[in-house]
C-alpha positions in Angstrom: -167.5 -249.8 89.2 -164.1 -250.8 90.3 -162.1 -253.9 89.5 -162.4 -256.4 92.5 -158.5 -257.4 93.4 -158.2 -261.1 92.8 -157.9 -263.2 95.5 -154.8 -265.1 96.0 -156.4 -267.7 98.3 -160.5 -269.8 98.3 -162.3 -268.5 100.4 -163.6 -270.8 102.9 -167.0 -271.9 100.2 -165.0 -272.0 97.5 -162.3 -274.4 98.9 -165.2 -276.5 101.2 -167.5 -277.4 97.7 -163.8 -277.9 95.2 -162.7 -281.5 95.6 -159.3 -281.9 97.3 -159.3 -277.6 97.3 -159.0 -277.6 100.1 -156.5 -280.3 101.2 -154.2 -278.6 99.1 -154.5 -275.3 100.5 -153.5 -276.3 104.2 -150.8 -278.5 103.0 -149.6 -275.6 101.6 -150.2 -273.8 105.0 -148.5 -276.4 107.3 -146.0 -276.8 104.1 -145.2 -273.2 104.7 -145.2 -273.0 108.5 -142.5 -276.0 109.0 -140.0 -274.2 106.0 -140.3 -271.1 108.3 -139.8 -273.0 111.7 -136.9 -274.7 110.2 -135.2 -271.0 109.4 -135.8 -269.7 112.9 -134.4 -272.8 114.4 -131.5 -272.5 111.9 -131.1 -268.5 112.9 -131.4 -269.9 116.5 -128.7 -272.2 116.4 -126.4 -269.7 114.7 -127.2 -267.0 117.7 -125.5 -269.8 119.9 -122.6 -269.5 117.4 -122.2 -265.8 118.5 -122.7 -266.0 122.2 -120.3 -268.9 122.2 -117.7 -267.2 120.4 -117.6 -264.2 123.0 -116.5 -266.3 125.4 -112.6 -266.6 126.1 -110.1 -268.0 124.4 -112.2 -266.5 121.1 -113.7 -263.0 123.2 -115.2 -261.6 120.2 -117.4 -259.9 122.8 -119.7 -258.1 120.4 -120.4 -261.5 118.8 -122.8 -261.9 122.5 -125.1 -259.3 121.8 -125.3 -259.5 118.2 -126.1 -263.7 119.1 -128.9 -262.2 121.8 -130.6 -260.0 118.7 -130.6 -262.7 116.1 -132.4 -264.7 118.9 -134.9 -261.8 119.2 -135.3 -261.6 115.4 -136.7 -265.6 115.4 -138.8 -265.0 118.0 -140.4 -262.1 116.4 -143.4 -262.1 113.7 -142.0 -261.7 110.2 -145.2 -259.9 108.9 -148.0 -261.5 107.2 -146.0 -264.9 105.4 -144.7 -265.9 109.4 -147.3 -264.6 112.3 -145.3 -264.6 115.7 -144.4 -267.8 117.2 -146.4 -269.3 120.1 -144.7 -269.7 123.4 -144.1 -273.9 122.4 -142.2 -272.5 119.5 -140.5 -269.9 121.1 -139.3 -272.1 124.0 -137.9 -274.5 121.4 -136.5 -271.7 119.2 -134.5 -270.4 122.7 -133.7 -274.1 123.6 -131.9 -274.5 120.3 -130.1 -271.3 121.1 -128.9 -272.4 124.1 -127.9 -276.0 123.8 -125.7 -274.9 120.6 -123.9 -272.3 122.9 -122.9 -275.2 126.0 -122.5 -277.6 123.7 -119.3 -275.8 121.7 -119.1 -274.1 125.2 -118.2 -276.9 127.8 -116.8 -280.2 125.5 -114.0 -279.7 128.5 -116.6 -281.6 130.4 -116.0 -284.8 128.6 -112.5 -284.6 128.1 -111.5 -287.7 129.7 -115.1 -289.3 131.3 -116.7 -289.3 128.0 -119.2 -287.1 125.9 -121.9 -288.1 127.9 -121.4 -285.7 130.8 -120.9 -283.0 128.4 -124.2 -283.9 126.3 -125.9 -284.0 129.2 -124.8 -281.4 131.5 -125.6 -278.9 127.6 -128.9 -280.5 127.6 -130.0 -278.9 131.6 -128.3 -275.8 131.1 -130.5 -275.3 127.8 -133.8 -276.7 129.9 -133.4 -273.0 131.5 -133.7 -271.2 128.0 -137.3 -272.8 127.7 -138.4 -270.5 130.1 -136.3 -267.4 128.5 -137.8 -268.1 125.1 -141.7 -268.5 126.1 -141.8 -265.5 128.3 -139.6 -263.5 125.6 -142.6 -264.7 123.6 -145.0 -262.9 125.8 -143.2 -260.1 126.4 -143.0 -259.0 122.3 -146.4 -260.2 122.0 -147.1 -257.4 124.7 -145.2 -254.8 123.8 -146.9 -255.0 120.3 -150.8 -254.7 121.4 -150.7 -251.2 122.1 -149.2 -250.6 118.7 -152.1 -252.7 117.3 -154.8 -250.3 118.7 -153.1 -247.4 117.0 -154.3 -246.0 113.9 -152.4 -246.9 110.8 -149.9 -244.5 109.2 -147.9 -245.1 106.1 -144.4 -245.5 105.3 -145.1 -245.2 101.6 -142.8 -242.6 99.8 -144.5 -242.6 95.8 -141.7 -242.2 93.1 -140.8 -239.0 91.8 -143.9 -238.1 88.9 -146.7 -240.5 90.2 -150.0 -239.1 90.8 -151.6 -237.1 93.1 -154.4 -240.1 93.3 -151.8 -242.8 93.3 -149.8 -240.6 96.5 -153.3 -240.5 98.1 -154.5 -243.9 97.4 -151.2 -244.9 99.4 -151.9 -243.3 102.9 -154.8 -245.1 102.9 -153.8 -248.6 102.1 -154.9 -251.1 104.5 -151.6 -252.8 106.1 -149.3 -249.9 105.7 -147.4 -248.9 108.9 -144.7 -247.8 109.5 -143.8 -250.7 111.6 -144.2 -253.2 108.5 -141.3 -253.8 105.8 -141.5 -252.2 103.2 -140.7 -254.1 100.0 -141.9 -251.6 96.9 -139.8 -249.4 95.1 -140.2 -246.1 96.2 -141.0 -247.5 100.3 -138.3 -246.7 103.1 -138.6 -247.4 106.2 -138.8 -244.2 108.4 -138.5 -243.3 111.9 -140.7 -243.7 114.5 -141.0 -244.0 118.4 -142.1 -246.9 120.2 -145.0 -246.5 122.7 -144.8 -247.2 126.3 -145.7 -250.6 126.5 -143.1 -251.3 124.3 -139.9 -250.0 126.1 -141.6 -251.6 128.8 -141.8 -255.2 127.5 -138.9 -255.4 125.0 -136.3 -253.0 125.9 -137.1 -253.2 130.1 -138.5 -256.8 130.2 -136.2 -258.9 127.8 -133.0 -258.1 129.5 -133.9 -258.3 132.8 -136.3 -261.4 132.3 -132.7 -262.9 130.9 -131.0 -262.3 133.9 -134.0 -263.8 136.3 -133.3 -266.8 134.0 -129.7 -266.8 134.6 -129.6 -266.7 138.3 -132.1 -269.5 138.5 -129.7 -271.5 136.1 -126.6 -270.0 138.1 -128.0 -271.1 141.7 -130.0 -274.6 141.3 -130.1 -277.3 141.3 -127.1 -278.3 143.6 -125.8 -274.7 143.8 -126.4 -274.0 140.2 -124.1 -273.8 137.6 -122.8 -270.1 137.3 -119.8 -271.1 134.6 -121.9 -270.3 131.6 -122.9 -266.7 132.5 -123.4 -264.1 129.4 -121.1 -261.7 131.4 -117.7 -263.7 131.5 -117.7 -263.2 127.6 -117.4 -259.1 128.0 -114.0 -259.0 129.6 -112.6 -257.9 126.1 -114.7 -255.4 126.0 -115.9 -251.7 127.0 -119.2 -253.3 129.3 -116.2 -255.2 131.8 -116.0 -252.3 133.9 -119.7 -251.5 134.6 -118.5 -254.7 137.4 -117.4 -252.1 139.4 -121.6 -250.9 139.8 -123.7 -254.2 139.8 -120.6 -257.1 139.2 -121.7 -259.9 136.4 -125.6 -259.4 136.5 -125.2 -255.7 135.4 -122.9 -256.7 132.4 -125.2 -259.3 131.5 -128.3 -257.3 131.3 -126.5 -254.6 129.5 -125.3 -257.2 126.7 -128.8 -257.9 126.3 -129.9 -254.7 126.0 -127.6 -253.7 123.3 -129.4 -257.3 122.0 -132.8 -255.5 121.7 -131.0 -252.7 120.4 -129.7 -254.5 117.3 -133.2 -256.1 117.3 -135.0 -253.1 116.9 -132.6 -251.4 114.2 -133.4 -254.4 112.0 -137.0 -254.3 112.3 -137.1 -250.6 112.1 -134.5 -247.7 112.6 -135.7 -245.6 116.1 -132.8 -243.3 116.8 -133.7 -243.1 120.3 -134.4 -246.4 120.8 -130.4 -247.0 119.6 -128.9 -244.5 121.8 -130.7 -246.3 124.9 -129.8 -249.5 124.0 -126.6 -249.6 122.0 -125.2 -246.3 122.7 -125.4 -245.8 126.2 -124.2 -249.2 127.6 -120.7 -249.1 125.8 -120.2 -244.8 126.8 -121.2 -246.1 130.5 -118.8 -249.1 130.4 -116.0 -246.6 129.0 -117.2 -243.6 131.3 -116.6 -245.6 134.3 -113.3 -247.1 133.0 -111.8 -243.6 133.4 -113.1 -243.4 137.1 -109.6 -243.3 139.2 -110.6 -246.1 141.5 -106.8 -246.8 142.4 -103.8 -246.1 140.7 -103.2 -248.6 137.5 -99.4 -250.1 137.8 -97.6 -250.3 134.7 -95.8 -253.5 133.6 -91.8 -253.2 133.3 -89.4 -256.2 132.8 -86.6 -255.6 134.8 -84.3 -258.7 134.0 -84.3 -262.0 131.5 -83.1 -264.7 133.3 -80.2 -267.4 131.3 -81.8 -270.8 129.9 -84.3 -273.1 132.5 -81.8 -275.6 132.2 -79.2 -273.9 134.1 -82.1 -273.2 136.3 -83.2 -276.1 137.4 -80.2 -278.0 137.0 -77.2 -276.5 137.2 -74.1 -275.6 140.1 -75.9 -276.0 143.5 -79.1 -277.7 141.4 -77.8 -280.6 141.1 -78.8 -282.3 144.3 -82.1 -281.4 144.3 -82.5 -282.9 140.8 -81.0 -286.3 142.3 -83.8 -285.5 145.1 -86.3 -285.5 142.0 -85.5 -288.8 140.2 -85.7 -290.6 143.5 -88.8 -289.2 144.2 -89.6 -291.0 140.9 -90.0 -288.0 138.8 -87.9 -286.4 136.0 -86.1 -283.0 136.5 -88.5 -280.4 134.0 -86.9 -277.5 133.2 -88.6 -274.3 134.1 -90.2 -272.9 131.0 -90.7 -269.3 130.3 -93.1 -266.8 130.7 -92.9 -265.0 128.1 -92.2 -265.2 124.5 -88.5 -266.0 125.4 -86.8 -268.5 126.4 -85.9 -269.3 130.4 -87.7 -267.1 133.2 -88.6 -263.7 132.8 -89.3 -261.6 135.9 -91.4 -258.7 136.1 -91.7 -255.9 138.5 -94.5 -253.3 138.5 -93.9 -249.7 139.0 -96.7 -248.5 141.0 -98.0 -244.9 142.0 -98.9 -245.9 145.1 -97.3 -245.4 148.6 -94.6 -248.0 148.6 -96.0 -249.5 152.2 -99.2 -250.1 149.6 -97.3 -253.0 147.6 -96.6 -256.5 147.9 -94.3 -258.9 146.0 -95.9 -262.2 144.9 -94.4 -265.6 143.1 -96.0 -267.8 141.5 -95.0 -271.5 141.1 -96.8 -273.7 138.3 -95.1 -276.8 139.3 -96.7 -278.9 136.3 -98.0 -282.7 136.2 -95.9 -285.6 135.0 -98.7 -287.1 132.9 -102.2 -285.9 131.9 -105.0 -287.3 132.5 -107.4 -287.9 135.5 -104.7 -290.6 136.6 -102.2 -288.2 137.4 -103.9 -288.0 141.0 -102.1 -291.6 141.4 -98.2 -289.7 141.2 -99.3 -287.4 144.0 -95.7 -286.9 145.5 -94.6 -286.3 141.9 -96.8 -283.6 141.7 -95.6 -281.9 144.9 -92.3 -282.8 144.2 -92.4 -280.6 141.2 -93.7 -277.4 143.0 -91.3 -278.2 145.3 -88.2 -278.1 143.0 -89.5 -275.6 141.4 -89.5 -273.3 145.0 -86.3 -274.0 145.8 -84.7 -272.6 141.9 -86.6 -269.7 143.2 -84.5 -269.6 146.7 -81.8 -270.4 144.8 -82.2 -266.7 142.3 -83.6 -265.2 145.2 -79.9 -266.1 147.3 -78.3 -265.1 144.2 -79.7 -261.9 144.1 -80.4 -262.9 140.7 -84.4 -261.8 141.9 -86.2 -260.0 144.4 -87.5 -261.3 147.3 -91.3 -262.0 147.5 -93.6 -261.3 150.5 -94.9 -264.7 149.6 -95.1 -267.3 147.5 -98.6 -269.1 146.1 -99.2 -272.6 145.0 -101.6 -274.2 142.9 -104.7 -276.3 144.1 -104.1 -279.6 144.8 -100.2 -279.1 144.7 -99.7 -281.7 147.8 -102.5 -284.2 147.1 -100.9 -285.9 150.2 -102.5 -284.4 153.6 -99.5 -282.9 155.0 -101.0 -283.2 158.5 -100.8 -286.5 158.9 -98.1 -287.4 156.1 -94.8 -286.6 157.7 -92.8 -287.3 154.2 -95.3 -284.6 152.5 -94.9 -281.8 155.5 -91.1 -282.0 155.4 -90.9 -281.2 151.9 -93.1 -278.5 152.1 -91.1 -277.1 155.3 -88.3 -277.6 152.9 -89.8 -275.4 150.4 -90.9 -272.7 152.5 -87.3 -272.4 154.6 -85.1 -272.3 151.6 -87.3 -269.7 150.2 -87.4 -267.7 153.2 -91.4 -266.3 153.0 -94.3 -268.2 153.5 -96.0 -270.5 150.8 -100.0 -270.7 150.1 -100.3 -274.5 149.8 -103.4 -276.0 148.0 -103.9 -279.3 149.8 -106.3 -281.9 150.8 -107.0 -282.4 154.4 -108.9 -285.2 157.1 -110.9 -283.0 159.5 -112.4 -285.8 161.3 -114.0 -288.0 159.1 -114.2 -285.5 156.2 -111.9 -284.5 153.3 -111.8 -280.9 152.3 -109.8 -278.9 149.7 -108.1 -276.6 151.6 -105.5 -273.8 151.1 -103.2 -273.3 154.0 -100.5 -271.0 155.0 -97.3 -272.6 155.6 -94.7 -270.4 157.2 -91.3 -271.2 156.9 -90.7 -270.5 161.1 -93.8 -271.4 162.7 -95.4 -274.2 159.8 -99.1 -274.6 158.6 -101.1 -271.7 159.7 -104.4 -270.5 158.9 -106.3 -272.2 155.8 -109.3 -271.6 153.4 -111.6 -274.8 153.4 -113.2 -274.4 149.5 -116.8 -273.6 150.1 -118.5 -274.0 146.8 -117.6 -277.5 145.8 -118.4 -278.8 142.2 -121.1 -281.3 142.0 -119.9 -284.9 140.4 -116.8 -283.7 140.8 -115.7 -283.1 144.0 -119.0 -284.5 145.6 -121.2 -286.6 144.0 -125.2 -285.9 144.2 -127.4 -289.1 144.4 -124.4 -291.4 143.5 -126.7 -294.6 143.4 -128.8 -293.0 140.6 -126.2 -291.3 137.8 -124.3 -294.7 138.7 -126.6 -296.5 136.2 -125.9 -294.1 133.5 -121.9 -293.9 134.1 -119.0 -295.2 135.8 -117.2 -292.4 136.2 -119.1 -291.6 139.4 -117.2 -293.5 141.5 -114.7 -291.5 140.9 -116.2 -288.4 142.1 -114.6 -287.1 145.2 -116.5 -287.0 149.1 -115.6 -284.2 149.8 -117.4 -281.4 152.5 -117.7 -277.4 152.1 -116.1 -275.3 154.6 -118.1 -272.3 156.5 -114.9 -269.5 156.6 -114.9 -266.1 154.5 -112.1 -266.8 152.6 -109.5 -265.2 154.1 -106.4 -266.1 154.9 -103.5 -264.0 156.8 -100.2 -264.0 155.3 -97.0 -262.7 157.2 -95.2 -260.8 155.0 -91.7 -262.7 154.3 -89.5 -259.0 154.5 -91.6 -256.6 156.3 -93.5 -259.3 158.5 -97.2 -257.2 158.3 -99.7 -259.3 157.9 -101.4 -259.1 154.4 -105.3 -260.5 154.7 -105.1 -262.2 151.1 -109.0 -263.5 149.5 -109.0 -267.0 148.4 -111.4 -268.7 145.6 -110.2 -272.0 144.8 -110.6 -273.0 141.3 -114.7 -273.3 141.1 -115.2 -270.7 143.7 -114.8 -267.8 141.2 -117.4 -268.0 139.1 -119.6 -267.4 142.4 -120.3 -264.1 143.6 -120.9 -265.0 147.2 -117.1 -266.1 147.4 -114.7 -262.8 147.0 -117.4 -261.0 148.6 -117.5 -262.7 151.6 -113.4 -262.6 151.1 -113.5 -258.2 150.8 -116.1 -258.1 153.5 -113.6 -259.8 155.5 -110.9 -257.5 154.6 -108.8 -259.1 151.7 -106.4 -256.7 150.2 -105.5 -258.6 147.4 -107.0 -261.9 145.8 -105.3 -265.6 144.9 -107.0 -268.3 143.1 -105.2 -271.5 143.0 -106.5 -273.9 140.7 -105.9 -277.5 139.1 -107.0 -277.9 135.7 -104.8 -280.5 134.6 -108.0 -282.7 134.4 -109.3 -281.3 131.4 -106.3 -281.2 129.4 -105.6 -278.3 126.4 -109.2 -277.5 126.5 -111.0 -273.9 126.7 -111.8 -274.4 130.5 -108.5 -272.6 132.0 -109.0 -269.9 129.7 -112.7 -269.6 130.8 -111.7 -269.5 134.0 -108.8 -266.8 133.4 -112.1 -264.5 132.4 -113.6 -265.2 135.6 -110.8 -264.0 137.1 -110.7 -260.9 135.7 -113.7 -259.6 135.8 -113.6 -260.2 139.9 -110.5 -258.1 139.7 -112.5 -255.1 137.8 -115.5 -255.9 140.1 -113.8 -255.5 143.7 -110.9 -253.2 142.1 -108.2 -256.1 143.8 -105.2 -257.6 142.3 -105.6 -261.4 141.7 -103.1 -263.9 141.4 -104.1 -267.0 139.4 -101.7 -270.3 140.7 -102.4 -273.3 138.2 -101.0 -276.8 138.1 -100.4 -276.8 134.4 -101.7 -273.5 133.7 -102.8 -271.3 132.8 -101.0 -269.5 135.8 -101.7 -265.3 135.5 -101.0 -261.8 137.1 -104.1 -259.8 136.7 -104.0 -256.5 137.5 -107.4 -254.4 139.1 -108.2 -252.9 136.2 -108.7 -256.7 134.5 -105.3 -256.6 132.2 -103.3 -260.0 132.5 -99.8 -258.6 132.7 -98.4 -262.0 132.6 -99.1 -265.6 132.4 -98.1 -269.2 131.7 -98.8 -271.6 129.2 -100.7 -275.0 129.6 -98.4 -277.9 131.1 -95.3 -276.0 130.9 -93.7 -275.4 134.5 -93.1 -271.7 135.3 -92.9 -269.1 137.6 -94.6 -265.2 137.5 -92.9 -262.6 139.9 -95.0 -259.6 140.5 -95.1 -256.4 142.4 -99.1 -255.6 143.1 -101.4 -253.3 145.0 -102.9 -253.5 147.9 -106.4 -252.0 148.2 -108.9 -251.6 151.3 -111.2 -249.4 149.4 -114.3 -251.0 148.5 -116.2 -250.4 144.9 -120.4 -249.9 144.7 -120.6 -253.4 143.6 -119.3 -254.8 146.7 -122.2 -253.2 148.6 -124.7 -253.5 145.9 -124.5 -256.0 143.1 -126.4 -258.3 145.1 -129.5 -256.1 145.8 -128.8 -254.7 142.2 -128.6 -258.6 141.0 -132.4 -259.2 142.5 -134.1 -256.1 141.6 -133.3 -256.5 138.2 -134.5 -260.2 138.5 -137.8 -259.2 140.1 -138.3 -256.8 137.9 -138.2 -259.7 134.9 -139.9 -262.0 136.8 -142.9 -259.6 137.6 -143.0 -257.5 133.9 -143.0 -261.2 132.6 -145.8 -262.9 134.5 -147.7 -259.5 133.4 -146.8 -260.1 129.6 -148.4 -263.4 130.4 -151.2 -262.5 132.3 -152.0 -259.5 129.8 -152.2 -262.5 126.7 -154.8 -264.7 128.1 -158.0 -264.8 126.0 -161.2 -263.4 128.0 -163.6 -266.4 128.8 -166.9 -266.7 127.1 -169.8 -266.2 129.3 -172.6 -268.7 127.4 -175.9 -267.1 127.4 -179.0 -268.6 129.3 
C-alpha cells in the first residue's frame, strides 16, 4: 500500500473543527498574497525606471522594451505560490508603471508653477495605463486557456544513474509541463511552441492593445497629450527608421513586441517566438536604414571663426552694441557651437544636384533672465536675435561666411506684434536688410480680437509675408481649459495665454535670398511636433524641408528641449526631410533626414548653426500610410482585447426548476 504524501495544508474539515486553524491558515494566505503584490508593484515601478530612461537626454533605447517585459512579467502568474493577477490588480500594477515613468519623465512641468501641475498632469497620463494593464490581464489570461486544455508533458530530465521507475514516475507527475519552472536538480527548461491563441493574445494583442492605449492618451482630452509616446525614446536606436513605414505608432508597437519577446524568454525559451519578436524588429529597423531614400550629406567644417567677442563687439560692432544697452539689454557674446570657442560654421557636402540645396542660419538669440518673467523684457529678447542677425551680415559682408538662402528665428523671438508695433517691425526690417535674405520670425499677432503664435516670413524688400498660425496649441499653456475650475486649485492659471489655433497646412514660401526660387519650407512650432497631423499636413502641402522654432526658455535646464530634440528627429527619418530646430535658449539643432544632429547649441548660450541641406519632394510610405497603419493596428487591439474579455466571462448558472 503506498505511503500517502503529507499534506502541507488542513483540509477544509480539519481546519473548520481546530480552534483558530483556520484563522491562521488565511492569514497566512492574505499574509502571502500582499508580500507578492508588493513585489509586482515594486517590479512595476522599476519597468517605469526603464521606459523612462530611453527617453532623451539618457536614450538607453533598449532600456524601453526591457521596462515593457518586466511589466509583462508582474502581470503574469508566477506558478502555484502567486496565481495571475485579477484585472483590479493588473490595472494597479500598470498604473504604478506608468505614473513612475511621467513622473521622472515631465518634472519640466513644474519647473517654475510648482510640483502640482507636474503631479497632476503624471497622475492623468497614468489613468490611461489602467486600461493597458486590465486588458493585458485578459489578454495573457487568454492566451493561456488553450494551453490549459492540453495534455500535460514533462520537462523533467532524471540525473544521470536514476531508475528506470524513478524516469517513468516523472512523465507522469501531475503539474509537470513544460510551461512550468522547473526548480529540481536535474529539470531544464526545454523548448516548446506556443499555440495559436497564444501569438494571438500575447505576441499580436499586447502590442497593439498598447498602441490603442496610446492614441487614446495621445488625442484626448483637449487634444491629448502625444509628448509621452514609447516611440520618441527609439531615436538612438536600430527601430528609428521603421518611421519611414508606419511613423511613431509602428516604432511603438515594435518596442513592445520585442517586450513580449523578452517576456517569453524568461518564462520559457521558444526560439521562434524570439526571432518574431526580438529578432525581426531590430533586422527590419536596420534593413530599411540601408534603403537609399535620398542621398545622406556628410558633415565638413569648413572654417573656425576668431573669439564671439570680436564678433559681437568689435570694429563696425560697436554701434550696434550701443543700440543694445539702450534698448536696455547687455551686449552677449555669441557662444560657440561646438566644442571650441567663438562660432564654428559648417557646410555639407551633398550628392545631390546642386539646384537640390539650400543654405540655412540659425539665430539662438538667448533670454536675459530665466524664468516665466522673461516675457516682461520682450524687446530685450528681440533685441538679442536681432544683434545677433546683423554679426551674421556683418561675416556674411566680410566674406568671412557664406551667404544663406534664409535665415530662421526662434518662437516667440518678437513677443511684440510687429504689425501694429512700429518700433518692433523696424528692427526686424533692420535685421532682414543688413542680412540680405529673408528671416522666419516667430511672433505673436492680433487678428481681430484673437492672439495667435505665428511664424511669418519677413523679406528684407517686400516685409512680412506669408505666416504659419500654430495649430495645435498647448492646453494651460497657451490656452487655458475651464479656467474658472483649475483656478481653485492654482494660480498659475491666470497666466495661461488666450490664444486661438490657426486652420493653414503649415507651409510657408520662402524666396530664396541668392537664387530667388521659392522654397515651400514645413513649419511645427514648438508643441506641434509631437503631433503627427502637423508635418503631414506640411508635406502634403509640398514642404521641401522642415523648421521648428521653439521657446523653451520657460522650463529652464530641464529634459524638455532635449525631448523635444527626439521629436524632431524622428519627423526627419519619418518624412525623409531636413529639419531645422530654431530655440530661444536652446537647444537650437541641424538634423539631417536620416535623424543625425550634425550640429547644435547649448541651453541659454547665444549661437548661430550655418548649414547646407537637402531639399526633397519625394514622399516616404509613411506619409501615405502611417495614419491608416496607426488605426489598424489600434483596432486590431481594441477588438482582440474586448475578445480576451469577452472569452473570460464565467457562464451563468441556469437554476433548475
Amino acid at each position: 500500500m503506498p505511503t500517502p504524501r503529507p499534506r502541507s495544508t488542513p483540509r477544509w474539515d480539519e481546519a473548520a473543527h481546530t480552534p483558530g486553524l483556520y484563522d491562521t491558515t488565511r492569514r497566512a494566505d492574505y499574509g502571502k498574497r500582499f508580500l507578492y503584490t508588493v513585489i509586482r508593484l515594486s517590479l512595476a515601478a522599476f519597468a517605469g525606471l526603464c521606459v523612462y530612461a530611453s527617453y532623451e537626454p539618457n536614450g538607453l533605447w533598449l532600456a524601453a522594451p526591457l521596462g515593457i517585459a518586466l511589466l509583462i512579467i508582474a502581470l503574469q502568474p508566477w506558478g502555484d505560490k502567486s496565481p495571475a493577477p485579477g484585472a483590479w490588480l493588473g490595472a494597479l500594477i500598470a498604473f504604478t508603471q506608468g505614473l513612475i515613468t511621467y513622473l521622472f519623465y515631465l518634472p519640466w512641468i513644474g519647473e517654475y508653477v510648482g510640483s502640482l501641475p507636474w503631479i497632476a498632469l503624471s497622475i492623468v497620463e497614468a489613468l490611461y495605463s489602467l486600461a493597458f494593464g486590465a486588458g493585458t490581464v485578459f489578454l495573457l489570461r487568454a492566451g493561456r486557456a488553450a494551453r490549459k486544455r492540453e495534455p500535460r508533458v514533462s520537462s523533467a530530465r532524471p540525473q544521470k544513474g536514476s531508475s528506470k521507475a524513478a524516469r517513468e514516475g516523472s512523465t507522469s507527475k501531475k503539474g509537470s509541463s513544460s510551461e512550468d519552472r522547473l526548480s529540481g536538480r536535474g529539470r531544464v527548461r526545454v523548448h516548446r511552441s506556443i499555440t495559436a491563441n497564444e501569438f494571438l493574445f500575447t505576441v499580436i494583442g499586447i502590442p497593439t492593445w498598447y498602441l490603442a492605449v496610446e492614441y487614446a492618451r495621445s488625442h484626448w482630452p483637449f487634444g491629448g497629450f502625444a509628448w509621452t509616446r514609447l516611440a520618441w525614446g527609439q531615436v538612438s536606436g536600430p527601430l528609428l527608421s521603421l518611421a519611414r513605414i508606419g511613423g511613431p505608432a509602428l516604432i511603438t508597437v515594435a518596442t513592445v513586441t520585442m517586450g513580449v519577446g523578452i517576456a517569453i524568454i524568461f518564462r520559457r525559451i521558444w526560439i521562434p517566438g524570439l526571432v518574431i519578436t526580438l529578432v525581426i524588429p531590430i533586422v527590419a529597423g536596420l534593413a530599411w536604414s540601408q534603403v537609399d531614400a535620398g542621398p545622406n550629406p556628410s558633415t565638413e567644417r569648413i572654417d573656425s571663426f576668431a573669439k564671439s567677442n570680436d564678433v559681437a563687439g568689435s570694429d563696425n560692432g560697436t554701434e550696434n552694441g550701443a543700440e543694445a544697452h539702450e534698448s536696455g539689454t547687455q551686449a552677449q557674446s555669441i557662444q560657440m557651437v561646438s566644442k571650441e570657442s567663438g562660432i564654428t560654421y559648417y557646410r555639407a557636402s551633398d550628392s545631390s544636384s546642386p539646384e537640390n540645396l539650400v543654405t540655412v542660419a540659425v539665430v539662438q538669440g538667448n533670454v536675459p533672465r530665466l524664468g516665466l518673467d522673461f516675457n516682461d523684457q520682450q524687446r530685450a529678447v528681440l533685441a538679442n536675435h536681432r544683434d545677433a542677425t546683423l554679426a551674421l551680415a556683418r561675416r556674411i559682408e566680410n566674406h568671412k561666411s557664406p551667404k544663406p538662402d534664409f535665415v530662421v528665428w526662434p518662437e516667440n523671438s518678437s513677443d511684440v506684434d510687429p504689425f501694429i508695433d512700429p518700433l518692433a517691425r523696424d528692427e526686424i526690417q533692420q535685421a532682414a536688410e543688413a542680412v540680405g535674405v529673408p528671416i522666419l520670425v516667430g511672433t505673436l499677432t492680433h487678428p481681430g480680437d484673437q492672439e495667435r503664435n505665428t511664424v511669418v516670413v519677413w523679406d528684407p524688400e517686400t516685409g512680412p509675408g506669408e505666416r504659419h498660425d500654430k495649430v495645435y496649441l498647448q492646453p494651460f499653456g497657451e490656452y487655458m481649459p475651464w479656467r474658472d475650475f483649475f483656478r481653485h486649485f492654482s494660480s498659475y492659471v491666470d497666466m495661461a495665454g488666450n490664444f486661438s489655433p490657426g486652420d493653414d497646412n503649415g507651409v510657408v514660401h520662402v524666396r530664396s535670398g541668392k537664387t530667388n526660387a521659392l522654397i515651400p519650407v514645413g513649419v511645427g512650432t514648438c508643441y506641434e511636433v509631437a503631433f503627427d497631423g502637423a508635418f503631414q499636413h506640411a508635406v502634403e502641402g509640398g514642404a521641401q524641408i522642415f523648421t521648428v522654432p521653439t521657446n523653451n526658455a520657460t522650463f529652464g535646464f530641464t529634459d524638455m528641449s532635449y525631448q523635444q530634440l527626439a521629436m524632431s528627429r524622428l519627423r526627419s527619418v519619418e518624412y525623409d526631410r531636413a529639419t531645422v530646430v530654431a530655440a530661444t535658449s536652446g537647444v537650437s539643432a541641424i538634423i539631417r533626414p536620416d535623424g543625425r544632429v550634425s550640429e547644435r547649441t547649448q541651453i541659454f548660450t547665444e549661437g548661430i548653426l550655418h548649414a547646407q541641406l537637402p531639399l526633397r519632394s519625394t514622399r516616404t510610405i509613411a506619409s501615405y500610410s502611417a495614419t491608416i497603419i496607426e488605426w489598424t493596428l489600434c483596432g486590431l487591439g481594441v477588438v482582440v482585447a474586448l475578445g480576451a474579455a469577452i472569452s473570460q466571462r464565467k457562464p451563468q448558472r441556469v437554476k433548475s426548476k
